[in-house]
KOLFI-263870 format. One record per residue (C-alpha): residue number from 1; x negated, z negated, y negated; chain. Coordinates in nm, 3 decimals, always signed. Layout:
N
nr,X,Z,Y,kette
NUM,X,Z,Y,A $
...
***
This chain:
520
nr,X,Z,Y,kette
1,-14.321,-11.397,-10.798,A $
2,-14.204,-11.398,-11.140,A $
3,-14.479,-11.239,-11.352,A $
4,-14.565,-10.868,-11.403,A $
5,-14.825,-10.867,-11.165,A $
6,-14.814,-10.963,-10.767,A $
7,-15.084,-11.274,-10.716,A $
8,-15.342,-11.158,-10.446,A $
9,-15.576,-11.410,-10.288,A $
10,-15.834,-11.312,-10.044,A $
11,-15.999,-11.552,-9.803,A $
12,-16.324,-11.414,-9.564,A $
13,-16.638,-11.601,-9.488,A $
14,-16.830,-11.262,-9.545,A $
15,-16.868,-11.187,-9.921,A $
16,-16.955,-10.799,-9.847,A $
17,-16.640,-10.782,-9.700,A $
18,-16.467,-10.937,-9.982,A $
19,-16.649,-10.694,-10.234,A $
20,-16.521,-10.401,-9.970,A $
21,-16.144,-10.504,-9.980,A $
22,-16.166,-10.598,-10.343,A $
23,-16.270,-10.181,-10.404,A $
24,-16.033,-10.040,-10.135,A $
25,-15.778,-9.973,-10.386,A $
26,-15.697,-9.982,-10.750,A $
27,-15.471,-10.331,-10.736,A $
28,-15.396,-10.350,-11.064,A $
29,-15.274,-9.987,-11.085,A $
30,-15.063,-10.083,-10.791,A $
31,-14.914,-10.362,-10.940,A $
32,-15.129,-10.626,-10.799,A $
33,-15.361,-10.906,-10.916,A $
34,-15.607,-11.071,-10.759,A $
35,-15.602,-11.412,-10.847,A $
36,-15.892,-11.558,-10.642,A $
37,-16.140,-11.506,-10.394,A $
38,-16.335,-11.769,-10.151,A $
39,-16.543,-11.768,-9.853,A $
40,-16.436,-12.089,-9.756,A $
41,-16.092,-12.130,-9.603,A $
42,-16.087,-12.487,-9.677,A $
43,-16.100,-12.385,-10.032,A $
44,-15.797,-12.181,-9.959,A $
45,-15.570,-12.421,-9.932,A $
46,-15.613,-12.604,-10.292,A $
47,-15.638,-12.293,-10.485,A $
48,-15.310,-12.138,-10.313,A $
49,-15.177,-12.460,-10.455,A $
50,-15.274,-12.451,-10.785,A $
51,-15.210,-12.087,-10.838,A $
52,-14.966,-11.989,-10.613,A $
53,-15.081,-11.664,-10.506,A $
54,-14.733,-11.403,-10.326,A $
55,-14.978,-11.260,-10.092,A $
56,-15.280,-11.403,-9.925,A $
57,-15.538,-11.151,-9.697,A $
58,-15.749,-11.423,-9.524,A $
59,-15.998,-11.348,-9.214,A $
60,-15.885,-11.481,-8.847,A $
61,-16.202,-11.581,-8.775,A $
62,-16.405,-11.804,-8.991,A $
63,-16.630,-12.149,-8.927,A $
64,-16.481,-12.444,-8.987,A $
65,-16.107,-12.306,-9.026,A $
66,-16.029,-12.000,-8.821,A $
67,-15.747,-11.770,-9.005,A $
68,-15.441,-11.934,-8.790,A $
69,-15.509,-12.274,-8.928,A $
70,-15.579,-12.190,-9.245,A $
71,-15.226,-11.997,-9.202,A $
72,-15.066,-12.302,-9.069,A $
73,-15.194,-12.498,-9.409,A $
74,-15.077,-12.246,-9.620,A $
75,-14.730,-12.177,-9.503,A $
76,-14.654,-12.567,-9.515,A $
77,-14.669,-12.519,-9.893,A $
78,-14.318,-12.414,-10.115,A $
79,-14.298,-12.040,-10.237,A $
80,-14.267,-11.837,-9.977,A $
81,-14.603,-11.652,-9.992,A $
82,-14.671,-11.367,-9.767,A $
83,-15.017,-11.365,-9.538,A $
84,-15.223,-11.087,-9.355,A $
85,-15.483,-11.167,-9.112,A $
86,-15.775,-10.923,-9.105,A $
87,-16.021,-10.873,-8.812,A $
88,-16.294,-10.721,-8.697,A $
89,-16.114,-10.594,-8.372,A $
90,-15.807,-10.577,-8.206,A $
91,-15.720,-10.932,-8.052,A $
92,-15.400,-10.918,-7.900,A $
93,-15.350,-11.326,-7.838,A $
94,-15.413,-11.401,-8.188,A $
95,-15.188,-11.119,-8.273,A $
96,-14.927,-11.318,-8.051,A $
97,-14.944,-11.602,-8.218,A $
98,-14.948,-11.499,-8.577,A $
99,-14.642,-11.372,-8.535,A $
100,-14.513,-11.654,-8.405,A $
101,-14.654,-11.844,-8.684,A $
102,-14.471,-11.577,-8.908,A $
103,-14.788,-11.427,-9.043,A $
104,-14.647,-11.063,-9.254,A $
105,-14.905,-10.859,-9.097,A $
106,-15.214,-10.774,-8.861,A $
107,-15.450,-10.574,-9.009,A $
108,-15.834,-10.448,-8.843,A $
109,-16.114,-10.404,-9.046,A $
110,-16.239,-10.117,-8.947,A $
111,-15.933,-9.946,-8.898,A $
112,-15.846,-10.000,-9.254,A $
113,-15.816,-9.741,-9.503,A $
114,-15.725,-9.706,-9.901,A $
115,-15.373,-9.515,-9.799,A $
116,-15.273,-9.755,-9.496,A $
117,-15.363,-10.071,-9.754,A $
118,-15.158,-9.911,-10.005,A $
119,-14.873,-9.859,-9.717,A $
120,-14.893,-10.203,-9.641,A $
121,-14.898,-10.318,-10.027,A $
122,-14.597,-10.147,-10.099,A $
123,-14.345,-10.239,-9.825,A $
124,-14.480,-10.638,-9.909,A $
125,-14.410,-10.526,-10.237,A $
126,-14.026,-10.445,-10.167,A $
127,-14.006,-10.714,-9.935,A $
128,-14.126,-10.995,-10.217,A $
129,-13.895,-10.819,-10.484,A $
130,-13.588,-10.896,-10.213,A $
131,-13.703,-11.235,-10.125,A $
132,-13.741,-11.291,-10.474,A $
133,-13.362,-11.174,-10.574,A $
134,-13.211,-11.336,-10.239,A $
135,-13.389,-11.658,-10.329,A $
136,-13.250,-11.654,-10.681,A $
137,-12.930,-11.593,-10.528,A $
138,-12.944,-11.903,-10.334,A $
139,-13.097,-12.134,-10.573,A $
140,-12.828,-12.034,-10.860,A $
141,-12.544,-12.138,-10.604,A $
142,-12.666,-12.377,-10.504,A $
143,-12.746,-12.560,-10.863,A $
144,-12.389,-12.451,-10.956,A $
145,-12.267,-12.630,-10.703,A $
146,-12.470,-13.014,-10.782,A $
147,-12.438,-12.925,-11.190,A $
148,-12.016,-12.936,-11.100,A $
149,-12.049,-13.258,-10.892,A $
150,-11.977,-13.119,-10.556,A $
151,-12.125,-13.134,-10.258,A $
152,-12.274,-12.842,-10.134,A $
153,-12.183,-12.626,-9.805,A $
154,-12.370,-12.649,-9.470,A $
155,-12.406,-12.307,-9.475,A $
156,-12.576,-12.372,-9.894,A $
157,-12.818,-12.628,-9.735,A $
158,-12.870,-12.420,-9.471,A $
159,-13.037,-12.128,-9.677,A $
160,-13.174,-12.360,-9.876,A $
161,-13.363,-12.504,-9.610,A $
162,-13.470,-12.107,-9.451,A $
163,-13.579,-12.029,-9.824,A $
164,-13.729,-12.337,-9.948,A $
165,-13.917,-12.615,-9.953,A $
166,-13.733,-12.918,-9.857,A $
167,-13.973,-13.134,-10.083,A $
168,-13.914,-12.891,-10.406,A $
169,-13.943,-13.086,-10.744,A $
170,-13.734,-12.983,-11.009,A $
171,-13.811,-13.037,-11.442,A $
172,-13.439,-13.008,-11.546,A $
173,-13.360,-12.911,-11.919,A $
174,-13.039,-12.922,-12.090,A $
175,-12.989,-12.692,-12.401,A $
176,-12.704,-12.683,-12.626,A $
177,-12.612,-12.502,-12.929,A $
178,-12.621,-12.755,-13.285,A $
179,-12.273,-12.725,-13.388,A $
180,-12.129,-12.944,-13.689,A $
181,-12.060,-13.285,-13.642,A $
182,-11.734,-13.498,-13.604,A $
183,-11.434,-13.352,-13.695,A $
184,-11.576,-13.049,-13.870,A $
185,-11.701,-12.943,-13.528,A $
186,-11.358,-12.715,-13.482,A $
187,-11.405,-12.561,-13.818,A $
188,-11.769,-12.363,-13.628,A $
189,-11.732,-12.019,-13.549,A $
190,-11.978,-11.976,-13.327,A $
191,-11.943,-11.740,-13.031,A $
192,-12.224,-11.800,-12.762,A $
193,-12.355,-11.553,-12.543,A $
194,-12.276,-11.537,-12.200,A $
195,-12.607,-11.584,-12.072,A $
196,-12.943,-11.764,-12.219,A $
197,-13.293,-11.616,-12.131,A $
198,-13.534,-11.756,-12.054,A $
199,-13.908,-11.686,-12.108,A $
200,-14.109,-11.622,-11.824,A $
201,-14.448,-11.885,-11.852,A $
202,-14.526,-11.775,-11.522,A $
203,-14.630,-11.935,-11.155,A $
204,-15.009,-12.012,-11.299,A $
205,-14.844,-12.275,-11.574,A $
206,-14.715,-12.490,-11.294,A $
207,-14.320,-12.327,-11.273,A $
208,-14.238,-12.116,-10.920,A $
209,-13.895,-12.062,-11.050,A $
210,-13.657,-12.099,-11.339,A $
211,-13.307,-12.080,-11.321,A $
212,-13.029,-12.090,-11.609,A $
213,-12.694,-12.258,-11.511,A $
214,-12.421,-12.229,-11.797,A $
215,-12.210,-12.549,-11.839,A $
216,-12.038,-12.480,-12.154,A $
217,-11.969,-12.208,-12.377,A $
218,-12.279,-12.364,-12.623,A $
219,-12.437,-12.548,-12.315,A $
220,-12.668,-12.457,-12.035,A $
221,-12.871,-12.610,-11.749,A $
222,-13.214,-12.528,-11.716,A $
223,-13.421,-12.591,-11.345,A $
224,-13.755,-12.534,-11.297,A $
225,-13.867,-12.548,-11.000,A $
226,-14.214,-12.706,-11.008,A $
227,-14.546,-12.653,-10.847,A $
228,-14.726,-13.001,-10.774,A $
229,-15.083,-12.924,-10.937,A $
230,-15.330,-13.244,-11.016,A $
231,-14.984,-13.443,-11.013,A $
232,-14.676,-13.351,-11.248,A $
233,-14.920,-13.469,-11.580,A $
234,-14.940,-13.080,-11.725,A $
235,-14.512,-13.086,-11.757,A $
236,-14.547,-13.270,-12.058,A $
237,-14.703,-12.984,-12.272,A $
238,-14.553,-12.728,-12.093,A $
239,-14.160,-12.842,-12.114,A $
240,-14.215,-12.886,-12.517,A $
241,-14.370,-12.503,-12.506,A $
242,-14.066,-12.395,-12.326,A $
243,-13.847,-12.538,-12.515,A $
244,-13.981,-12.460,-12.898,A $
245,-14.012,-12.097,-12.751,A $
246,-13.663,-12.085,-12.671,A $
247,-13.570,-12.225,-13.032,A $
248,-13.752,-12.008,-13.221,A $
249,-13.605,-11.701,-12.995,A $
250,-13.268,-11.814,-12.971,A $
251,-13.292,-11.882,-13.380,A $
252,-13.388,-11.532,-13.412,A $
253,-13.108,-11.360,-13.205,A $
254,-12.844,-11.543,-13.284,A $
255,-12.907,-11.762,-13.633,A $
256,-12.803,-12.093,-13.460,A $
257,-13.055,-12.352,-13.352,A $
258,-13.050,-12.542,-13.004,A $
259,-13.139,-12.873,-12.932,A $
260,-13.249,-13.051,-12.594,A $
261,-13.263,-13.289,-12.338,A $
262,-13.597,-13.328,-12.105,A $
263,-13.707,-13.592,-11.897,A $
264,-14.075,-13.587,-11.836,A $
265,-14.048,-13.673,-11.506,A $
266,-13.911,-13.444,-11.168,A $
267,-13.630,-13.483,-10.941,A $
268,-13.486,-13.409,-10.617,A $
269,-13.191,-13.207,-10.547,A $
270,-13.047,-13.573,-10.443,A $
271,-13.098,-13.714,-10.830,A $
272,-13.025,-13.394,-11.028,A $
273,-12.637,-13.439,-11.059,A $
274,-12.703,-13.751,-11.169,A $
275,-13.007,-13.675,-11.438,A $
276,-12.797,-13.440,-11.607,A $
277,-12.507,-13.683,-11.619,A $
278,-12.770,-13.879,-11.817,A $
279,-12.834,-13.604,-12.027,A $
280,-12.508,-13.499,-12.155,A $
281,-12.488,-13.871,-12.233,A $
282,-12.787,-13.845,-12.450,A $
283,-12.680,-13.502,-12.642,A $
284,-12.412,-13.654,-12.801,A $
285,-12.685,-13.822,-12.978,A $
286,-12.824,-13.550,-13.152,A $
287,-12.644,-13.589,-13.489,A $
288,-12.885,-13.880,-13.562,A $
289,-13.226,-13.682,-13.497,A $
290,-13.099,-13.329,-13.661,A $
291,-13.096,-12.967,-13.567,A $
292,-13.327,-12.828,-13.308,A $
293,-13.438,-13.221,-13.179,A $
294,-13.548,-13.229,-12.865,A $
295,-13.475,-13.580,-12.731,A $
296,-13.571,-13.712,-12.358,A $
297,-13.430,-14.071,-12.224,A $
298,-13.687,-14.278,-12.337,A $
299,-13.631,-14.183,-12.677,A $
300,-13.298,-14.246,-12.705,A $
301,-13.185,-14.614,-12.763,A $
302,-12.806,-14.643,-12.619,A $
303,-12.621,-14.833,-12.955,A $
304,-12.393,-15.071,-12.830,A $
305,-11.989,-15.000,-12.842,A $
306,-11.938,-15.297,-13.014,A $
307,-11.596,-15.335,-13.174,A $
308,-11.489,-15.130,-13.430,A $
309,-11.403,-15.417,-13.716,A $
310,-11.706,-15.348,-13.952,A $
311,-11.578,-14.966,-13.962,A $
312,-11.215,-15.036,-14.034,A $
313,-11.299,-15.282,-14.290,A $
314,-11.516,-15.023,-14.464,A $
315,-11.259,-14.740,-14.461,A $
316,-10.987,-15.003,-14.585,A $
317,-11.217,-15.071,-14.918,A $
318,-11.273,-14.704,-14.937,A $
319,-10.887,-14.597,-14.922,A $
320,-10.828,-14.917,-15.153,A $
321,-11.096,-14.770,-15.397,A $
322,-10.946,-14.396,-15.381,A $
323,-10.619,-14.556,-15.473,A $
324,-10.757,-14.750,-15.788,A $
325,-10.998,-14.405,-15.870,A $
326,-11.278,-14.664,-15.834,A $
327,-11.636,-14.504,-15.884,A $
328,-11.761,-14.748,-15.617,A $
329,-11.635,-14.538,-15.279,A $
330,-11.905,-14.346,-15.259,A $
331,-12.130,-14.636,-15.260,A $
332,-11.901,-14.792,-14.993,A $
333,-11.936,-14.486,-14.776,A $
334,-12.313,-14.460,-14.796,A $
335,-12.321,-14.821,-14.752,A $
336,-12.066,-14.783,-14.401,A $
337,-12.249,-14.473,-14.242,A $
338,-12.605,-14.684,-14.262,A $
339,-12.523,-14.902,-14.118,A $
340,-12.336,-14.769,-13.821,A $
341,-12.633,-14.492,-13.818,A $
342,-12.889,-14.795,-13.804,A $
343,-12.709,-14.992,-13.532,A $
344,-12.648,-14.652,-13.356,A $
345,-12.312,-14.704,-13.266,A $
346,-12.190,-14.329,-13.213,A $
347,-11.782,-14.463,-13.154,A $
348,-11.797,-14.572,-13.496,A $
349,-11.955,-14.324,-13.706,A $
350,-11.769,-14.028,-13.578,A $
351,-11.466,-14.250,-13.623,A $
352,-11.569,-14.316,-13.966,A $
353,-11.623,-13.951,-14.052,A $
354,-11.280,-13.859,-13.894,A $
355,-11.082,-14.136,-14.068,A $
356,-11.245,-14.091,-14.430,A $
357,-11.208,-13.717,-14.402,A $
358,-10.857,-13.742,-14.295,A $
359,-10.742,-14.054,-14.532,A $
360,-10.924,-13.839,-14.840,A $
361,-10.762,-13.473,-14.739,A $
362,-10.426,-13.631,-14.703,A $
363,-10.416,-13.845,-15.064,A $
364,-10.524,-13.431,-15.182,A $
365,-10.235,-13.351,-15.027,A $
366,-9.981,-13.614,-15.106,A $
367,-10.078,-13.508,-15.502,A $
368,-10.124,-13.148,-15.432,A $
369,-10.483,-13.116,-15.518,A $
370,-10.624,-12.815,-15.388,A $
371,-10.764,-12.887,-15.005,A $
372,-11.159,-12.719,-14.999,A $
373,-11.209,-12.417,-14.789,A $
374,-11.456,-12.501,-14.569,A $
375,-11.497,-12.849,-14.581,A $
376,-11.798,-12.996,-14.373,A $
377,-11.837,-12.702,-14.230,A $
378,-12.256,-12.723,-14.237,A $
379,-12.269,-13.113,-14.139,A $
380,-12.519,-13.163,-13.839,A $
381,-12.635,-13.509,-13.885,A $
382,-12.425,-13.817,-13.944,A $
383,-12.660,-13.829,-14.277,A $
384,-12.533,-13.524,-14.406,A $
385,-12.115,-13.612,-14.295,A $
386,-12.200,-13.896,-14.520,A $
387,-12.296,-13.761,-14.835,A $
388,-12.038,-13.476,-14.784,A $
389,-11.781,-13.773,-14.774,A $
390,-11.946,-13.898,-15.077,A $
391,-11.924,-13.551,-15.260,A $
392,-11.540,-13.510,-15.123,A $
393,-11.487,-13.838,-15.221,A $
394,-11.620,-13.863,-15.612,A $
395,-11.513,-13.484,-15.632,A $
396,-11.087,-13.593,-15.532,A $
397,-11.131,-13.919,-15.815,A $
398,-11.227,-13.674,-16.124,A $
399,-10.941,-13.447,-16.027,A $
400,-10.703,-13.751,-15.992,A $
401,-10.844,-13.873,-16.349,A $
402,-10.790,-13.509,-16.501,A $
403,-10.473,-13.461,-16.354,A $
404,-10.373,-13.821,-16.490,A $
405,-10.505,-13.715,-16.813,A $
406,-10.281,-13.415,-16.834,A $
407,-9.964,-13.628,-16.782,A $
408,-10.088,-13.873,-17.112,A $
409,-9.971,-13.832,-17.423,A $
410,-10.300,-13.773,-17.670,A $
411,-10.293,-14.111,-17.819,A $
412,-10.287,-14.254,-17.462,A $
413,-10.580,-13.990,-17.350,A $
414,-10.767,-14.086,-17.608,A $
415,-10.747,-14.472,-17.618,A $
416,-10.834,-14.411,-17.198,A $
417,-11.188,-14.220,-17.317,A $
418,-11.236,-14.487,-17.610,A $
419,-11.188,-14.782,-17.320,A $
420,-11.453,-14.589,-17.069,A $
421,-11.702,-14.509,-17.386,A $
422,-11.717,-14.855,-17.567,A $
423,-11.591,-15.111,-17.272,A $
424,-11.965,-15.264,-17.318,A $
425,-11.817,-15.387,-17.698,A $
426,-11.633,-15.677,-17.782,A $
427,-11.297,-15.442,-17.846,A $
428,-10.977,-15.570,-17.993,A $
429,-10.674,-15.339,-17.980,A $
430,-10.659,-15.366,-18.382,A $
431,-10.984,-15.127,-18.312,A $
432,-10.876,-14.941,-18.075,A $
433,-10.571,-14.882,-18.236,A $
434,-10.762,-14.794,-18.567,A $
435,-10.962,-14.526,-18.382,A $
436,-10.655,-14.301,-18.240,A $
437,-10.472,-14.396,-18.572,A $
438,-10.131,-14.575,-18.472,A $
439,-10.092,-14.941,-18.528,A $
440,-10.166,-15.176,-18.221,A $
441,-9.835,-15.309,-18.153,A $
442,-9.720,-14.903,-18.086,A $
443,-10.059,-14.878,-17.913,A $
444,-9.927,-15.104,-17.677,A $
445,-9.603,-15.024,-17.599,A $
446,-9.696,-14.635,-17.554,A $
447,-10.000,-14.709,-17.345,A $
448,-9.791,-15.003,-17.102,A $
449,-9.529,-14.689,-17.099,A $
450,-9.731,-14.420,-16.958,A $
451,-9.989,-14.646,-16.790,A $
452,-9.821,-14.912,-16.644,A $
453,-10.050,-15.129,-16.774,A $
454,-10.199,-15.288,-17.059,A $
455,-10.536,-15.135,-17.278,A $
456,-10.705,-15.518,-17.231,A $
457,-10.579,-15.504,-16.839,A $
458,-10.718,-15.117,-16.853,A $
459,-11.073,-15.256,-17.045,A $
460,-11.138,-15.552,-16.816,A $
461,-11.049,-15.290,-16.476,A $
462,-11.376,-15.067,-16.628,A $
463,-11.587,-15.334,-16.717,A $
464,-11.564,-15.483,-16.361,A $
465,-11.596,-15.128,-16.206,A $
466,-11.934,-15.118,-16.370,A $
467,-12.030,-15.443,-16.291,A $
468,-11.966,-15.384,-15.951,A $
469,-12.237,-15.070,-16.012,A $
470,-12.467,-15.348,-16.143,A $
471,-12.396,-15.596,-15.879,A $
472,-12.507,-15.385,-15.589,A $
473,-12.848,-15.255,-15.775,A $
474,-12.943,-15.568,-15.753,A $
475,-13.171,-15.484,-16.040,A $
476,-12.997,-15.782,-16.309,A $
477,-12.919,-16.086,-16.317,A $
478,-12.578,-16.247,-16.378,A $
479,-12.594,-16.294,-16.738,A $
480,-12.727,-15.954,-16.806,A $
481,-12.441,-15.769,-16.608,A $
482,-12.207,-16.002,-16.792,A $
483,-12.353,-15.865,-17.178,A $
484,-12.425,-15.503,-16.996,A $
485,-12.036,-15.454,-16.966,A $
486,-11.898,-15.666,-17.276,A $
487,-11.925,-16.094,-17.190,A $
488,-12.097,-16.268,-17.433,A $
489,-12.029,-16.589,-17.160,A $
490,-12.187,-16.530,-16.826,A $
491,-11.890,-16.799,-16.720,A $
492,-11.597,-16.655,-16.857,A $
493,-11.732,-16.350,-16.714,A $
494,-11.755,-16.481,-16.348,A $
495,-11.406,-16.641,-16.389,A $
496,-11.277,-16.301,-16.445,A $
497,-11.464,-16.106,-16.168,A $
498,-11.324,-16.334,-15.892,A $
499,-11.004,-16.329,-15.991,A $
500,-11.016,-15.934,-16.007,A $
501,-11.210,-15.892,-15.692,A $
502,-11.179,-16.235,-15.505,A $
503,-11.536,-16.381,-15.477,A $
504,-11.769,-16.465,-15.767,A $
505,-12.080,-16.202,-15.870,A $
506,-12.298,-16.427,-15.726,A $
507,-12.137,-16.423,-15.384,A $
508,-12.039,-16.076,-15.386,A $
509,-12.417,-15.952,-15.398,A $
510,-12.506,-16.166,-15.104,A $
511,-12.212,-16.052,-14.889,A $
512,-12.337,-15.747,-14.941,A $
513,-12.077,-15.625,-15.197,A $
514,-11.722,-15.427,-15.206,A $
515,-11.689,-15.499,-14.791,A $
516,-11.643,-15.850,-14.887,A $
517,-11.400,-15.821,-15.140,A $
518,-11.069,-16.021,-15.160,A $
519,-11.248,-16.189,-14.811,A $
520,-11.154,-16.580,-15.021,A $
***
């Protein structure tokens, strides 16, 4: 009984005395609905069970089906629906054994009046409304009690079995609030409510009961207790429709979005500790389908946990790149989160995410570069972690280059911006030198001074930073990265590359680039 109205179904062979109890009173202004009508008990049976009707007036004495079989049929079925038999006189052996059938009430036709229907209405009223919250009562312990992994009390199984069908089906759902991915996850202020609602579809859609069990602050447990009509095919439609209407209402309320878990099929009480185990298992997979996904097993393909080797090689290039100020870390971190992402190997791309984010905050630190606020703070997807990595990562090189700059005399500074403007010319450092006006041998011993290392050392570390850009478009061919960054020979040009990086160009595009570096 969980819609506004109280289902009424009314079963007599006679349709006049339908039409007559149908007019008796004003049902709907009594809170009642009736749901159907038949003159054929056998009928009865299959509607009860599609709509589920909380009280059922049916005739004792019909052809085919007298009122205490049909009453036998009907209370074999889940939901604890309430049936008076009417008759057309006082018959005190049926009367016997209705109650000991545990029919609600007796009732005589021609005895019956408007105010001793309404009577009757409103104590079965009362009577639903505490069979209703006693039931709840029952079902929410009892689903506490499997959702925890323990095994429930005699006296739990007990009720269950007084209050319920022992062949109930459950569609179990399991919400959870998007929070930010990885690392950034503790940086979330969110503050869930203590309870979720849920919206009522109501006994007709193919749901007796629902029932909301909270696991975590952000997580809940939803159990629907299912009506078997033309087979469980309808659930389909109808889980979806629950759970985009709880999205869009829980978006509204609180301005966070929820994602879910829903298997298509039903379960026992027996299988549901174990379903949700499978579940929670499957929500940590959310970051690679977005916000508000709604995911259900056989959508889900388990990555592997394969080692961890292809992750820690790309954070070592990364960290080795952030240490140079090469431009080619973010490419390395796009490059690392694909391909974890696209073998779906959840170990290693949070572990990327925490490393990088940890490695890049703490070289900040270490040259006490200003830490962001609220870093990663709106990362939901592994996509997005990425390309805040990327952002972090380019963002922490031009502050390292500006704060580099600032400790450079101007000669120096400016000799560093002639390198990174003209590297694609055949430079000398007779024109360098000519361009900052000193000679070159001063050129050289102020730049080694402040630099560490030589302007040729400092032209031939930019030109193979770019042709390492070139490299992995894959758009050129050798020669024409060679000329692009300043070698007029494509051979001298390789000779250089591997011994600055380790491998020739040629090899370094099919190893798939800066991963493989140094590798010979």
């Amino acid at each position: 009984m969980n819609t506004a109205f109280i289902k009424v179904m009314l079963v007599d062979d006679e349709p006049l005395a339908l039409e007559h109890l149908k007019h008796l009173v004003p049902w709907r202004e009594l809170g009642f609905e009736i749901i159907a009508e038949t003159t054929y008990p056998q009928q009865a049976v299959e509607l009860h069970r599609k709509l589920r009707a909380d009280i059922i007036f049916a005739d004792i004495k019909m052809p085919g089906m007298d009122g205490l079989a049909l009453s036998k049929a009907l209370l074999k079925e889940a939901g604890g629906t309430k049936i008076v038999l009417l008759t057309s006189y006082k018959e005190f052996d049926y009367a016997k054994e209705a109650l000991k059938l545990g029919i609600s009430d007796y009732l005589v036709k021609h005895e019956l009046s408007s105010s001793q229907l309404t009577v009757v209405l409103e104590q079965m009223k009362e009577e639903l409304k505490q069979q209703e919250r006693k039931g709840k009562l029952i079902r929410r312990q009892l689903f506490q009690e499997l959702m925890k992994g323990s095994r429930p009390a005699e006296q739990q199984k007990q009720l269950w079995a007084e209050n319920a069908d022992a062949k109930s089906r459950f569609l179990l759902i399991l919400a959870g609030v998007d929070l930010p991915v990885g690392p950034f996850s503790a940086l979330h202020s969110y503050a869930a409510p203590n309870q979720l609602q849920i919206p009522d579809v109501g006994t007709a859609d193919g749901i007796l009961n629902y029932d909301t069990i909270q696991l975590e602050p952000c997580r809940w447990a939803i159990v629907a207790t299912v009506a078997e009509k033309d087979g469980y095919a309808q659930l389909q439609p109808l889980a979806l429709s629950i759970i985009r209407d709880l999205q869009q209402r829980f978006r509204k309320a609180t301005g966070e979005t929820l994602s879910a878990v829903v298997s298509l099929n039903v379960c026992g009480l027996d299988g549901m500790r174990q379903l949700l185990s499978l579940y929670e298992r499957i929500f940590a997979y959310t970051p690679f389908f977005g916000r508000e996904s709604v995911m259900h097993p056989d959508s889900v393909l388990f990555g592997e946990d394969r080692d961890m080797e292809h992750s820690k090689e790309w954070v070592n290039q990364v960290l080795h790149g952030l240490e140079r100020l090469e431009d080619t870390g973010e490419a390395l971190i796009a490059n690392a989160f694909e391909l974890e992402i696209g073998r779906v190997h959840l170990k290693a791309v949070y572990w990327l995410g925490d490393k990088l984010l940890s490695a890049i905050l703490a070289f900040r630190t270490e040259r006490n570069l200003p830490v962001p606020a609220e870093h990663g703070s709106g990362n939901y997807t592994f996509r997005e972690m990425s390309e805040y990595l990327q952002g972090l990562y380019r963002e922490t090189v031009t502050d390292c280059r500006k704060l580099l700059n600032g400790r450079y005399s101007r000669k120096v500074r400016e000799t560093l911006q002639a390198i990174d403007d003209r590297y694609a010319e055949g430079l000398t450092i007779e024109e360098l030198a000519a361009q900052v006006g000193i000679s070159g041998d001063r050129l050289r011993r102020m730049f080694k001074q402040e630099t560490g290392t030589s302007p040729l050392d400092y032209l031939t570390q930019v030109r193979i930073r770019e042709a390492k850009k070139l490299l992995q478009s894959e758009k050129y061919r050798i020669s024409e990265v060679a000329e692009k960054v300043g070698y007029r020979d494509s051979q001298y040009f390789s000779q250089v590359f591997r011994k600055a990086v380790g491998v020739n160009p040629l090899m370094y595009v099919k190893r798939g680039g800066p991963q493989h570096e140094n590798e010979d």
